[in-house]
C-alpha positions in Angstrom: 29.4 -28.0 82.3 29.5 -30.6 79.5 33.1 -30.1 78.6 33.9 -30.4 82.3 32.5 -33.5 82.4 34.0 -34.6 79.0 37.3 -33.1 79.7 37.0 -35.3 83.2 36.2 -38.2 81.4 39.5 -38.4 79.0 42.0 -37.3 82.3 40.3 -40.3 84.0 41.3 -42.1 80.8 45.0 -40.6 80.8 45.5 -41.3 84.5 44.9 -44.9 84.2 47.6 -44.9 81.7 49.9 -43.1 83.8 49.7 -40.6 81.8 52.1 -37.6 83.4 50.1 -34.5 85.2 46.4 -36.3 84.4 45.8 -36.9 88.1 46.6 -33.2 88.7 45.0 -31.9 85.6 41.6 -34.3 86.5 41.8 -32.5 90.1 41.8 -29.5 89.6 38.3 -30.1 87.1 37.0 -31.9 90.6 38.0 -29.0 92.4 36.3 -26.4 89.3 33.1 -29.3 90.1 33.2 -28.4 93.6 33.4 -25.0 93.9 30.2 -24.5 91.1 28.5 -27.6 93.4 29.0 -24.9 96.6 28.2 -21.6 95.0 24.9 -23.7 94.3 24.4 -24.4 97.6 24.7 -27.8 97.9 27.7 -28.4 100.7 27.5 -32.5 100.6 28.4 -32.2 97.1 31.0 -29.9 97.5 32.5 -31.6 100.1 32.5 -35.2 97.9 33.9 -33.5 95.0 36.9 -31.3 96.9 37.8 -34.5 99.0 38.5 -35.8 95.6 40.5 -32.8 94.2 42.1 -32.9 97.7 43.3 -36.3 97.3 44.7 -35.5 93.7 46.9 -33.3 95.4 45.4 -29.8 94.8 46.2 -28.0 97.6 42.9 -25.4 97.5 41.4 -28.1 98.1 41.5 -28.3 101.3 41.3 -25.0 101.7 37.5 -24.5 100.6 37.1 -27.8 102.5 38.0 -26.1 105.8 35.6 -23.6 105.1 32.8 -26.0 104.6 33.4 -27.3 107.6 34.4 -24.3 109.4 30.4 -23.1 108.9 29.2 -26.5 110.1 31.0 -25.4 113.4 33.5 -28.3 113.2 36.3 -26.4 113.9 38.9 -28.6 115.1 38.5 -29.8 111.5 38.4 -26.6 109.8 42.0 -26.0 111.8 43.3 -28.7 110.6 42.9 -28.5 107.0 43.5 -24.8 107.0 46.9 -25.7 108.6 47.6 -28.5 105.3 46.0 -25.7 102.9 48.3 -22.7 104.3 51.5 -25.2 104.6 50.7 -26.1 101.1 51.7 -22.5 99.6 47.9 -21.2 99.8 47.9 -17.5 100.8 44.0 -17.3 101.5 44.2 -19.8 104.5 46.5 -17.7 106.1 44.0 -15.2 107.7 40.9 -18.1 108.2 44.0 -20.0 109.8 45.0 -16.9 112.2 41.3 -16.3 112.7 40.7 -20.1 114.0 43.5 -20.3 116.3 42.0 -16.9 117.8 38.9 -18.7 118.7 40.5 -21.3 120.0 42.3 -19.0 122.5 46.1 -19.4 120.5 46.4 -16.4 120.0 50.5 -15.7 120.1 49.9 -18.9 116.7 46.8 -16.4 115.7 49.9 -13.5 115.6 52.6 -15.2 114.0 50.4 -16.4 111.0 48.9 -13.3 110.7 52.6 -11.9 110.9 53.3 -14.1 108.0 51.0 -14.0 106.0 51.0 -9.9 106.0 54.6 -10.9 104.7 53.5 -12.6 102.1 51.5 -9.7 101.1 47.5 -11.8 102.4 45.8 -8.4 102.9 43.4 -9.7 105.6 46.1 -10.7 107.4 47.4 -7.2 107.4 44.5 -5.9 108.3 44.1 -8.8 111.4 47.7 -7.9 112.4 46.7 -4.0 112.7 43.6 -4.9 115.1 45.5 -6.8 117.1 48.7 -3.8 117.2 45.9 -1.5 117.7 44.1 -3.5 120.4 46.5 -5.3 122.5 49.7 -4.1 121.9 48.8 -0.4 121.7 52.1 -0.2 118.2 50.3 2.4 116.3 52.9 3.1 113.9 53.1 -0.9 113.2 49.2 -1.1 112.9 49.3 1.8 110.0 52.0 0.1 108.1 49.8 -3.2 107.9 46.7 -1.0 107.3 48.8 0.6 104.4 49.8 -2.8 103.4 46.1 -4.4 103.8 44.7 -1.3 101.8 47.9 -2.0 99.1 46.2 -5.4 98.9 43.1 -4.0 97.5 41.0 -4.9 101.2 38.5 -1.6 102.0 38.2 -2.1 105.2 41.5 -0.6 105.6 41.4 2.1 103.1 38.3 2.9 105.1 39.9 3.0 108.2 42.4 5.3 107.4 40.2 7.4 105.4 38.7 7.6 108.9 41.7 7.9 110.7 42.6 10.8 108.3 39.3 12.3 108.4 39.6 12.6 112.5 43.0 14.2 112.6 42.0 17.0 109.9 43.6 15.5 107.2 40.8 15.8 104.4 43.1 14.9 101.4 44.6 11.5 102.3 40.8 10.9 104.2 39.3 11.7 100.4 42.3 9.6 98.8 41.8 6.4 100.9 37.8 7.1 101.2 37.9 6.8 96.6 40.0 3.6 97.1 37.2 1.9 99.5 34.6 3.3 97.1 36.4 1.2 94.0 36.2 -1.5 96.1 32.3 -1.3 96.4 32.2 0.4 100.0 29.4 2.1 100.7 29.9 3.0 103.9 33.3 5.2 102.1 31.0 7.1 100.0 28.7 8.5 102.2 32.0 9.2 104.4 33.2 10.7 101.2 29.7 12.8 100.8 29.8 14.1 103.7 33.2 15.4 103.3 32.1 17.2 100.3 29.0 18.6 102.1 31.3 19.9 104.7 33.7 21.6 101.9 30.3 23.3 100.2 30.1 21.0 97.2 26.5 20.3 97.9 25.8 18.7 94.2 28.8 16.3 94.4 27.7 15.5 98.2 24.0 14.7 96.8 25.8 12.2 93.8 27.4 10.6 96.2 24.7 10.0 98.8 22.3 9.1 96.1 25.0 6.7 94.9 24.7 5.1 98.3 20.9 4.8 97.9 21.2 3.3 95.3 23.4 0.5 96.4 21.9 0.1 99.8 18.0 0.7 98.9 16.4 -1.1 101.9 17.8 1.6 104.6 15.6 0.0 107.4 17.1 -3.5 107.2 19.5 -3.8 110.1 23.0 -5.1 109.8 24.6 -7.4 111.9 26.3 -4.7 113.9 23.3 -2.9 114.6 21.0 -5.6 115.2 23.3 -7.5 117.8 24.2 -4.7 119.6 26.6 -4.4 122.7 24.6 -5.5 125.6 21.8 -7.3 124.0 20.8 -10.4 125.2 20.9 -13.5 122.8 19.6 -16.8 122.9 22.7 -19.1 121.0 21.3 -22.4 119.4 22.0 -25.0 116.1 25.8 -25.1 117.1 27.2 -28.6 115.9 30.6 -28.7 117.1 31.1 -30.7 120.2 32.2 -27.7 122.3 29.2 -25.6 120.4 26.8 -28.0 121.5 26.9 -27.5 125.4 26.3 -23.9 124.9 23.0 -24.3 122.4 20.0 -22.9 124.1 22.0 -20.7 126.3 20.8 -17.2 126.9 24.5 -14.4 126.5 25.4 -10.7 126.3 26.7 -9.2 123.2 30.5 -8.0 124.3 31.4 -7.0 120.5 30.3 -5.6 117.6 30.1 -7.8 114.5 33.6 -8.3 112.8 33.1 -8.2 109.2 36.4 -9.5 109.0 35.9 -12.6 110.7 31.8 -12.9 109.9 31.6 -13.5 113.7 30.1 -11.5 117.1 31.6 -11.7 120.6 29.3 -13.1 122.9 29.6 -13.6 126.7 27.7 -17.0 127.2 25.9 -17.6 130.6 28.0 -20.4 132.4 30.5 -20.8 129.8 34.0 -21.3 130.2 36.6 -19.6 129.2 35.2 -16.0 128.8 33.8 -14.6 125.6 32.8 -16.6 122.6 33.2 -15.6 118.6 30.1 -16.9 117.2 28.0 -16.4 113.7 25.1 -14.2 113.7 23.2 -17.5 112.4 23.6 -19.2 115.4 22.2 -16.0 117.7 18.6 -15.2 117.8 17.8 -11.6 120.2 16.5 -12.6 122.9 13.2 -10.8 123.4 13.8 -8.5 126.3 16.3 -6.8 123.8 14.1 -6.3 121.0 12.7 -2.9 122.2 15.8 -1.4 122.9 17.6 -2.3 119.5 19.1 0.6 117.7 16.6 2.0 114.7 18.9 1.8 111.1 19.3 5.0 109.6 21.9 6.1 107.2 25.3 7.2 109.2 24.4 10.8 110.5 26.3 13.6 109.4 28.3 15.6 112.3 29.0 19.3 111.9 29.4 20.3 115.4 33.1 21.1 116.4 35.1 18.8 117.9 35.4 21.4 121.2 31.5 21.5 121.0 31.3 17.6 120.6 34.1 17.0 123.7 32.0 19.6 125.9 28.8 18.4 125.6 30.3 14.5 125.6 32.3 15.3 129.1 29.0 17.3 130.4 26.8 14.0 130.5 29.4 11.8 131.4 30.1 13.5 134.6 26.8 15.0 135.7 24.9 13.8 138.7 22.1 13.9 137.0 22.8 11.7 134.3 24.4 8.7 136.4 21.6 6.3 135.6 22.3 6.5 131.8 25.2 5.1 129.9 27.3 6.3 126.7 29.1 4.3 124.7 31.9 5.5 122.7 34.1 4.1 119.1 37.1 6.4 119.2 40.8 5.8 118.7 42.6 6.6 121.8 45.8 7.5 119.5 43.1 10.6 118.1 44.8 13.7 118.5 41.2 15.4 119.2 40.6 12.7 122.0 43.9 13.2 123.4 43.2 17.0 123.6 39.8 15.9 125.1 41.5 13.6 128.2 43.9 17.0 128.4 41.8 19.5 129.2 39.2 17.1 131.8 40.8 15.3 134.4 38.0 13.7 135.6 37.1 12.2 132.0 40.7 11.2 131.7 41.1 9.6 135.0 37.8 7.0 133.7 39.7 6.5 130.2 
């Protein structure tokens, strides 16, 4: 800290003199300032010391400013300096850029900066790209390239994704090889997939590493994530919005329409009254509404399934469809491009006809 300040002290001296690149040199040190002023938590100084790097024409400058502002909810803001910091040459502002426009509702300028920046090889924006493939334009070969790509980029939440995918079409090798790349990455959720892949092949002792591996990095197994705690179909109460837009729905009680996106660090949430349909909003500015507490999913540790897919699709179809059931509902994550599910719709006309 003392030779930052020292070192900031003689570029102040150089740039007086005109001294070539001191102005630069002395903003990046603001910028160095800045991001140790954030990590401590203190956002006003941040702010201060990045507006100065900014205005010594370091690009990321603006970047880490739009992400200040972006979590003080003044997203037109946020938009507009992830727009300077991404025109600027910096590749991280691509996907906050892409994400922004989404929650603004400009979405085809949400695809075409994703688009870019997976072609400039931003791995989030691969990965982005891929959900939105997957999701609106139903180009599966297109969303595995950029999951590929995304996974390439060192991202495990695609190499855990298509250990998935693997794992779901019977391909255990290429499910173990992308499950070991999440792992490097620190993803917990690959190793206990990876466990249970083992448990499943009779390598009980390697199955029992693993899972003790994910004990160990995930201790507290009762605390709720997002995901599970905000579930789809809670009710929430959304409050300490500060954007001008945020601040007419504060107070307002909504129902959950997504899961959390780790990606984006946001949940989709169908506000009472509010325009424009469903709303991306951060977990910290949700509380669960108290007629939802009951009913909120209990955490446990991702169960293992050893039932055959046949079994599964039987049983699955059986409670879907019978009378008896009609007051209950069952909510389903699967990947319609599964060759299991497709061999599920198949054989049940009645279940394919609700798809």
């Amino acid at each position: 800290q003392d030779d930052v300040v020292r070192a900031i002290e003689a570029y102040k001296i150089a740039a007086d003199r005109s001294v070539k690149g001191a102005g630069h040199r002395l903003g990046r040190l603001k910028e160095i300032q800045g991001h140790r002023a954030e990590m401590a938590g203190d956002a006003q100084a941040a702010e201060a010391l990045y507006e100065e790097a900014r205005a010594a024409g370091v690009p990321y400058a603006a970047f880490r400013l739009g992400v200040i502002a972006d979590n003080q909810g003044k997203a037109r803001r946020a938009l507009d300096l992830y727009k300077e910091a991404y025109s600027k040459g910096v590749l991280a502002a691509a996907n906050h850029l892409g994400v922004t426009y989404e929650e603004q509702g400009m979405f085809d300028e949400a695809v075409q900066i994703y688009k870019e920046g997976h072609q400039k090889g931003d791995a989030r924006s691969s990965y982005n790209l891929a959900t939105w493939y997957l999701d609106k334009s139903r180009c599966w070969d297109e969303a595995e390239k950029c999951l590929r790509a995304a996974s390439l980029g060192g991202y495990a939440k695609a190499s855990l994704k298509l250990g998935e995918m693997a794992d779901l079409c019977g391909d255990a090798c290429e499910a173990k090889m992308f499950y070991e790349k999440a792992r490097s990455h620190g993803c917990y959720q690959a190793t206990h997939a990876l466990g249970c892949l083992r448990q499943k092949e009779g390598d009980i002792k390697e199955a029992q590493v693993l899972f003790e591996e994910v004990r160990q990095a995930e201790p507290d197994l009762k605390t709720l994530s997002f995901k599970d705690y905000y579930f789809v179909g809670a009710t929430v109460i959304v409050h300490s919005l500060t954007s001008a837009l945020g601040q007419q729905l504060n107070h307002r009680t909504g129902t959950v329409a997504g899961a959390f996106d780790a990606s984006t660090g946001r949940i989709a949430v169908a506000v009472d009254g509010a325009d424009a349909g469903i709303k991306a909003i951060k977990p910290k500015n949700l509380e669960l509404h108290n007629s939802s507490i009951p009913t909120r999913p209990v955490a446990q540790p991702p169960a293992d399934c050893t039932l055959e897919p046949s079994s599964v699709n039987e049983q699955v179809s059986s409670a879907l469809l019978s009378k008896q059931n009609n007051e209950r509902i069952f909510l389903l994550e699967y990947n319609r491009h599964d060759r299991r599910f497709q061999t599920a719709l198949a054989e049940n006309v009645e279940l394919a006809a609700c798809s």
